[in-house]
C-alpha positions in Angstrom: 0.0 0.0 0.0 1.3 3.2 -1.1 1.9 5.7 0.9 0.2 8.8 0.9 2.6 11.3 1.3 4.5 9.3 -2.0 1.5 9.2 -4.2 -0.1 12.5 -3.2 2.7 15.4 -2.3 1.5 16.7 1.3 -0.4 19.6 1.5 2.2 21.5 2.9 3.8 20.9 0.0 1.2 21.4 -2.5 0.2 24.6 -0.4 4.2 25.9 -0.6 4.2 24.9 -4.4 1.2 27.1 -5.4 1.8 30.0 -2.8 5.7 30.2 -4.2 4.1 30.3 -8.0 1.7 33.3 -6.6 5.1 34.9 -5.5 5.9 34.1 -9.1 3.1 35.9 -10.5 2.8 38.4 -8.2 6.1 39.4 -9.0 5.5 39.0 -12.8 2.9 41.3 -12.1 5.2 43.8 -10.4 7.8 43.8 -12.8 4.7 44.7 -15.2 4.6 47.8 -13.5 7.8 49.4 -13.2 8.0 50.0 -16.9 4.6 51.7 -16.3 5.7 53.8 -13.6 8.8 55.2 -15.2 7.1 56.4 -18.5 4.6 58.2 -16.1 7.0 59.5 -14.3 9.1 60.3 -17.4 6.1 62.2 -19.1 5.8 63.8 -15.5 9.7 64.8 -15.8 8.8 65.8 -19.5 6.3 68.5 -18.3 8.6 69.8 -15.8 11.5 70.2 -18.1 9.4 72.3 -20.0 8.8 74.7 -17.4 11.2 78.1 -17.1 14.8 77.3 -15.8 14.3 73.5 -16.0 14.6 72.6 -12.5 14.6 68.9 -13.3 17.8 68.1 -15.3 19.8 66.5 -12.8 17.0 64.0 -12.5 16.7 63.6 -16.2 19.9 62.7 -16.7 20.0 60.5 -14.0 17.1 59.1 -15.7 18.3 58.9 -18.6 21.5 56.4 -17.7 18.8 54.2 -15.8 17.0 53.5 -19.0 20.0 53.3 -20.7 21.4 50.7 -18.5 19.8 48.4 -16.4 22.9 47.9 -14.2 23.2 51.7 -13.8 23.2 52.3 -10.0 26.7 53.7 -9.3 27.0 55.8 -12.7 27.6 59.1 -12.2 25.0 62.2 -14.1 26.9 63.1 -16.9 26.9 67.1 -17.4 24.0 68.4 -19.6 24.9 70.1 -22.8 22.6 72.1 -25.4 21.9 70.1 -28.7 23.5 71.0 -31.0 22.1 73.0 -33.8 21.5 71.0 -37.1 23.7 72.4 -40.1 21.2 73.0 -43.0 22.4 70.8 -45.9 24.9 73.2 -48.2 23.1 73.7 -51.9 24.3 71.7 -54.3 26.3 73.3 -57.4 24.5 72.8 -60.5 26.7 71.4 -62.9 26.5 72.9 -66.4 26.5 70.9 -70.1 28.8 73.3 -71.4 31.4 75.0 -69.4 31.1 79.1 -69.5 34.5 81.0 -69.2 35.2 83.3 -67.0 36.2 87.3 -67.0 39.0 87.2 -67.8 38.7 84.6 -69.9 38.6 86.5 -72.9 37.5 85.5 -76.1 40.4 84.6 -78.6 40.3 87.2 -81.4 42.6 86.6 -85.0 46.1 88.2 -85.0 47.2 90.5 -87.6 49.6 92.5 -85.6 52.0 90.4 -83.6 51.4 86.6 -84.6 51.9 83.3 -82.2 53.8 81.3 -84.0 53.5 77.3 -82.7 52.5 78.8 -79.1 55.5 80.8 -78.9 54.6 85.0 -78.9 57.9 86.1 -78.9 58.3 84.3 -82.7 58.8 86.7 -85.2 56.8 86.7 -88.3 58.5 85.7 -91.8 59.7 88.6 -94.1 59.2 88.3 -97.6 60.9 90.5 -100.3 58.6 91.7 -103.0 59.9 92.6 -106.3 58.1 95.1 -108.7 60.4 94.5 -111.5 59.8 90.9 -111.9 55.9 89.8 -111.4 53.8 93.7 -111.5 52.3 95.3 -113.8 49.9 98.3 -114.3 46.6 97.3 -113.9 44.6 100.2 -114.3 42.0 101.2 -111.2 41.3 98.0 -109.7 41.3 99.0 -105.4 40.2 102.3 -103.7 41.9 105.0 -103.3 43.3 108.3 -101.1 42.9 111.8 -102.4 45.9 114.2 -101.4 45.1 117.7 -101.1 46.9 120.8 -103.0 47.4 124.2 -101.7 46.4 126.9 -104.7 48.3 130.0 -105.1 47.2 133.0 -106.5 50.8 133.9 -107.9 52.8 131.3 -109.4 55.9 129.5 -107.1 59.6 129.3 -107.7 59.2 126.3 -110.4 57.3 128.5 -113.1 59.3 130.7 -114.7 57.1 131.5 -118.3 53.3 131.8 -118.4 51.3 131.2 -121.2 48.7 133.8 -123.0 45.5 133.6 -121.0 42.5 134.3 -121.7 41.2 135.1 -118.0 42.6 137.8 -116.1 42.7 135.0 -112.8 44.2 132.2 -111.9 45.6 129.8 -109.5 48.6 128.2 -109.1 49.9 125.3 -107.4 52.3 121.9 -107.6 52.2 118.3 -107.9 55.3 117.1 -105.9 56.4 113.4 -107.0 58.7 110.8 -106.0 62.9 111.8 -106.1 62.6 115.5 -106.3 59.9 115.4 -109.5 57.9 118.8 -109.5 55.5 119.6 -111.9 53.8 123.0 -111.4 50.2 124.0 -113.1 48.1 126.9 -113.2 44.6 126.7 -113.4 42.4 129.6 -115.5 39.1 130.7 -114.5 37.6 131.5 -118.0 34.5 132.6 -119.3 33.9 129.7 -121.5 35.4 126.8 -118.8 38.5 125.9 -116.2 41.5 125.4 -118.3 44.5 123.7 -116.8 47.8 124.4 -117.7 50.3 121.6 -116.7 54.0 121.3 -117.0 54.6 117.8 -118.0 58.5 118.2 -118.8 59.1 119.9 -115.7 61.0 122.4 -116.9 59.2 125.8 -115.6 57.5 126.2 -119.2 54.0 126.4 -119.3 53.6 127.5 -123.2 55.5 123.4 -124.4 53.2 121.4 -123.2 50.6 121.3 -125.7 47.1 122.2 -125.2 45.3 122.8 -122.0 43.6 120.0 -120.5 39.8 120.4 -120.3 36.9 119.7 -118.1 36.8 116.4 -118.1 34.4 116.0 -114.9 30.9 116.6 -113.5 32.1 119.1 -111.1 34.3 122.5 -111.0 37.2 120.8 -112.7 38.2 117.1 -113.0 41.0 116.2 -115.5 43.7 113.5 -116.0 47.1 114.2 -116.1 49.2 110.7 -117.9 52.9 111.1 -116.8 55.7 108.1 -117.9 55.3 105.3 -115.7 58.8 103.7 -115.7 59.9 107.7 -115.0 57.5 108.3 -112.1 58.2 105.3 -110.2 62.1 104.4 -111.4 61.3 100.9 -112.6 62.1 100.2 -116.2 59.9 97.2 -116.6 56.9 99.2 -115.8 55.6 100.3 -119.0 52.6 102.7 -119.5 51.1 106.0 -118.2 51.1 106.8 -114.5 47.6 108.4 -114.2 46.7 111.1 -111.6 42.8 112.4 -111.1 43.0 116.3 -110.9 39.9 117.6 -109.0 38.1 120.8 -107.3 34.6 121.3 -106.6 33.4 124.9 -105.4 33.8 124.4 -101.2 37.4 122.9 -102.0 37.7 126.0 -104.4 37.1 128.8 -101.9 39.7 127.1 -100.0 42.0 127.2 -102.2 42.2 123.8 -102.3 42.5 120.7 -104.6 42.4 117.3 -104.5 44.1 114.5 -106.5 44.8 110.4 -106.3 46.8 107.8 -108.3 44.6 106.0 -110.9 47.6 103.6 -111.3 48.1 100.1 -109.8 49.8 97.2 -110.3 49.3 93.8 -109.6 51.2 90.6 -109.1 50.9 87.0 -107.8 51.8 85.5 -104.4 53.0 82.3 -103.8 52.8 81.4 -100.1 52.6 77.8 -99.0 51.8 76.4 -102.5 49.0 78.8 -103.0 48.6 81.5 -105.0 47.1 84.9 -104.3 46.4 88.0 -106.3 48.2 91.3 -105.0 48.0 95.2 -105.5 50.2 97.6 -104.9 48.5 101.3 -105.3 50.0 104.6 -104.8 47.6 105.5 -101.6 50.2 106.5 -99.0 52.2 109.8 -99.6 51.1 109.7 -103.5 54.2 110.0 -105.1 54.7 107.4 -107.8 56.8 105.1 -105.5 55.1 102.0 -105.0 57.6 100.6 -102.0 55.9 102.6 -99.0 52.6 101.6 -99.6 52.1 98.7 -98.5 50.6 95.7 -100.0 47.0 94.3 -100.7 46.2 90.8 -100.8 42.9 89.0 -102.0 43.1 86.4 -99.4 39.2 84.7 -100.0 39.7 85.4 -103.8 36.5 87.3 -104.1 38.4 89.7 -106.4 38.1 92.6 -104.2 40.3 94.0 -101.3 38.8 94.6 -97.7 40.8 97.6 -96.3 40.2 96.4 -92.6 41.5 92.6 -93.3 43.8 92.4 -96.4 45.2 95.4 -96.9 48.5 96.1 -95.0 50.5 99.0 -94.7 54.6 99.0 -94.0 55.2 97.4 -90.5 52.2 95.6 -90.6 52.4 91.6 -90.4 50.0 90.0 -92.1 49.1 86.0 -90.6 47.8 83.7 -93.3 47.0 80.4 -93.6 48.6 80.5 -89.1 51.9 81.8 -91.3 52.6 85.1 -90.0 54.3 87.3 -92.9 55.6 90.6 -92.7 56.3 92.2 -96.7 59.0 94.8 -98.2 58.5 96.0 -101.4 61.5 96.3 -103.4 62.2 97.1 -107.4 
């Protein structure tokens, strides 16, 4: 027969075993309600740290470890600091397909002045010697030209010495001064009938051996061409043919005592500069003269058959850069 107290645990037993799991749950329950308490009392802290001076921060921060760690008895408050202010996220650069240069960046312009020669400024351009003599020749009035001015007299200068018969009791008197010391003197007569002008061609003070007085030959006052040797004027035997000056006046220029002229003559030649060939001029436009060396040089660089004076013509000491050759010219006989 079994025992009792072996089949059945004694109450005692029984009683302890179910009193001990009360404990259990009682202290389950307990447990339950410390998590309860400290967000209560955390939302009470909360309230109070809102209020002027924030008397509570000690506490909080004590507070704060216990949550943090569960073994935190012992840890000391650490001191309170502000929070730090977020840093507002720095705008972002937009970024650009094409990139835009800057001041002074400047735009590259093209050089006609002082060349860069294979990146190097300080390269000097190449100097070419024209001849006259041996590829120009008088090509009529092809480019534009520069009108000179003349200063009329109303008695004739030291280079006339004999007057012709005139048929006006006025006129004026001025001079044409060329090239090497070449003067040619003129008088102009105010007649009824029409201007007359009286040129001295042979420049030797004569007015009466020159032949007939040249005529009107213009819209204006007086306009007239006066054909002098070419090879004479300008010292070049190979150039044969007239060298052509346009005599004119109009009435303001005449109460000035003024007139006007310009060479009608220009030559023109070839170029060859890197195995291409370009058509030149040289014209009588600087001091109008008849010498064709201090005039520079005109170049039909795009071959339109006319000559731009801002881009291919170019005046003594001026370098011309073709074809990212950089050329500077001197016009010999």
């Amino acid at each position: 027969m079994l025992k009792r107290d072996s089949k059945f645990p004694s109450a005692s037993r029984r009683t302890y075993t179910r009193s001990s799991g009360y404990r259990e749950q009682d202290q389950q329950r307990r447990s339950g309600i410390f998590p309860v308490l400290f967000i209560l009392a955390l939302a009470a802290g909360f309230y109070v740290y809102q209020m002027p001076g924030r008397p509570l921060d000690p506490y909080l921060d004590q507070l704060k470890h216990f949550l943090s760690d569960r073994n935190g008895a012992g840890i000391p408050p650490v001191q309170r600091t502000a929070p730090a202010t977020p840093k507002r996220p720095e705008p972002r650069m937009r970024t650009q397909s094409r990139p835009v240069p800057s001041k002074a960046q400047a735009p590259i312009k093209a050089q006609t002045s002082s060349p860069d020669l294979d990146g190097q400024t300080s390269a000097r351009p190449t100097q070419l010697n024209v001849s006259i003599g041996l590829g120009f020749r008088p090509a009529g009035f092809r480019i534009g030209a520069v009108s000179r001015s003349i200063t009329l007299s109303d008695l004739p200068g030291k280079n006339i010495h004999r007057l012709p018969r005139f048929d006006a009791p006025k006129q004026r008197y001025g001079v044409i001064r060329l090239a090497n010391g070449r003067e040619h003197g003129f008088a102009l007569e105010m007649a009824a009938s029409g201007y007359r002008l009286f040129f001295d061609h042979n420049r030797n003070g004569d007015l009466r051996d020159d032949g007939e007085p040249l005529l009107n030959q213009g819209k204006g006052l007086f306009a007239s061409k006066i054909l002098l040797p070419l090879a004479q004027v300008s010292g070049i035997p190979e150039l044969q043919g007239d060298y052509t000056l346009w005599l004119f006046t109009n009435p303001g220029n005449w109460k000035r005592h003024k007139m006007l002229f310009y060479s009608m003559t220009q030559l023109q030649g070839e170029l060859l500069l890197k195995g291409k060939r370009y058509t030149a001029y040289l014209a009588d436009n600087g001091p109008v003269d008849g010498d064709y060396r201090n005039d520079g040089i005109s170049i039909d660089l795009n071959g339109d058959g006319k000559i731009d004076r801002r881009s291919e013509r170019f005046p003594p000491g001026k370098t011309a850069l073709i074809n990212g050759q950089a050329y500077s010219f001197r016009i010999t006989r």
